[in-house]
Structure formats: C-alpha cells, structure tokens
N, C-alpha and C positions, 0 to 999 in steps of 0.2 A: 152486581148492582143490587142494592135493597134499597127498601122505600120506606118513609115513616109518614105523618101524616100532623096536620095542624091547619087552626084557623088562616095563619098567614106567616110570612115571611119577612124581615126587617132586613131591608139592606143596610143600613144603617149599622147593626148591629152584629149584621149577620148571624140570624139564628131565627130560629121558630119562633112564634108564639101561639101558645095553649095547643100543644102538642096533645093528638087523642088516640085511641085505637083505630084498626082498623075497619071495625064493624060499625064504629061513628063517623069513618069516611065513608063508606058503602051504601048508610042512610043517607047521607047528604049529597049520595051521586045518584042515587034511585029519586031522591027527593026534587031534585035540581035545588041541593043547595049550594052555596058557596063552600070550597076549603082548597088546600093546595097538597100538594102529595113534593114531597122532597125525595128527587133519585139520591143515593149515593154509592161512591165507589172511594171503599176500605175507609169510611166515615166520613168522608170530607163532599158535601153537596156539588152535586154537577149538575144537576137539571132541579129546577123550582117552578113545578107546573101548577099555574092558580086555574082553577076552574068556575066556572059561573053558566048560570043558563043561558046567556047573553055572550059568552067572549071565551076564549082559551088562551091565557099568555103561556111562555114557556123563555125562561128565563138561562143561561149557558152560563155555569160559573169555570172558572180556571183554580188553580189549587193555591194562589192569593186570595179564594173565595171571592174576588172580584166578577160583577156580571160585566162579561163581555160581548154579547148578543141577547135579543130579548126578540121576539115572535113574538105579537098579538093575533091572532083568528078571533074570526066574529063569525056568530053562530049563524051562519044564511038561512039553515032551512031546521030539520030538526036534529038532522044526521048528518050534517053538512060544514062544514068549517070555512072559513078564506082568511087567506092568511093577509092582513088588513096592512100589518105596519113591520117593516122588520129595523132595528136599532143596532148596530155594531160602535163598539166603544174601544179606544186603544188607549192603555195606561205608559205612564214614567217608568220606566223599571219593575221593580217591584213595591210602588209604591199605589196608592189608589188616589193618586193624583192624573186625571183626564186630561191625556194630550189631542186626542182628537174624536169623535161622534157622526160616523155615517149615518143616516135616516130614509129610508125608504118605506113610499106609501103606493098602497096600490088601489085599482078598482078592476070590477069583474069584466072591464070590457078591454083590459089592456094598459090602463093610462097606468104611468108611472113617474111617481114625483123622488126627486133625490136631493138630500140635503147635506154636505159637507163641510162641519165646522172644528177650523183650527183653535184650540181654546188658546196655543201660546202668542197667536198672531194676530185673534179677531177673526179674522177671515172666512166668508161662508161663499160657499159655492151651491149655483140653484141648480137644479136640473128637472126640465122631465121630456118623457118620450112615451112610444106606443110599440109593447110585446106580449108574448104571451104569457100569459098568468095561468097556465093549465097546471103547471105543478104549486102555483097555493093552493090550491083545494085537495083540501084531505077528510077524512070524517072523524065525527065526535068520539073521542076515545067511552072503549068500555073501560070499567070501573078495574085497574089496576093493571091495563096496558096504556103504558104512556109514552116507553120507549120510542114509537114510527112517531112520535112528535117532534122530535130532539133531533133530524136529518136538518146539519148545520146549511147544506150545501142546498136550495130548493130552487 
C-alpha cells in the first residue's frame, strides 16, 4: 500500500486534484489544515481519506474505482473521533450506475437511524434503534497512519 497526497479528491472524475509532496501534507496535518492522503494498492486507489480539523471521512473504492462505503468521523474532542455517518452504495455490474444506498447515522448515546433506498423501485425504508456505539470511537490519526481507519467491519 503507498499513499500520495492532494488537496482533494473528484468522484466524479476519479482522480486527485493539486496532487503535492509529502512534506506539504505533514504541514497541513501539524497545521490542522485540510488535505486528503490517497491509500493505494499496485496504483489503483482503495481508501481516500479527507482530513479537516472538524471531521475525518474515509472513502472504500473497489477496482471499478467506484466508492462503495464512506465513514464520516467528527472530531469530539481533540484526539478523539466518532464515527458520525457511515454510507454503503451497491452498483449494476460493473457499471457506476446505483442500484441501492444504505445510510446510517449515529449518536454518542446509542441512537441509531438507518436509511435504505432502492433507486430502481423508489422505495425507502426508515429505521432507527438503540445499541452500542463503542466501536465508532477511534482517535485522530497521526500524520501518515491512516490504515486503523479503513476497518470496513466497526
């Protein structure tokens, strides 16, 4: 797995933009600035982790470069993460047409809302309930371990 580094990320496009070194990512993690750090494995992006001093997403590509999971963590304390929203997306084949979109949201006391929408039928189903949330919480990654963020399964 190697990492490169850029202002942001295009789904759209898939690809970086304003790709920089790594010593202009390291300022901007010391700084609490914004940037994102792209994992990959044998060139093809698998994790696109955006960072901010406010929020940690962490984005799961499949090798259609299709995001098929996405983590949000929101920064609670200063070392402290909770992992706020997590988004599962299922495609057509191998196309990047959306067949379906799980959505789950969480809070630190348990609540949990769940949202599942058929894109070919309409159809959304609500849900929410009360469990534990001790495995969202993780802490703020140091500057070029990003790996323990990417556990698909939490």
């Amino acid at each position: 797995m190697s990492i490169y580094y850029c202002d942001e990320w295009s789904g759209i496009k898939k690809k970086a933009w304003h790709v920089f070194v790594e010593e202009k990512a390291y300022l901007h993690h010391q700084q609490h600035q914004p940037y994102t750090a792209v994992l990959t494995d044998e060139g093809q992006p698998k994790y696109i982790i955006n960072i901010t001093s406010k929020w940690v997403s962490v984005s799961f590509y499949d090798h259609f470069v299709r995001k098929y999971l996405n983590y949000d963590f929101e920064v609670v304390e200063e070392a402290k993460l909770f992992l706020r929203t997590a988004i599962h997306w299922n495609y057509e084949h191998d196309t990047d047409k959306k067949l379906s979109t799980m959505i789950f949201g969480f809070k630190e006391t348990g609540y949990i809302a769940m949202e599942k929408r058929d894109f070919n039928t309409g159809e959304v189903l609500e849900r929410e309930s009360q469990g534990s949330v001790d495995n969202n919480w993780t802490v703020f990654p140091e500057f070029g371990d990003y790996l323990y963020l990417s556990k698909e399964e939490r």
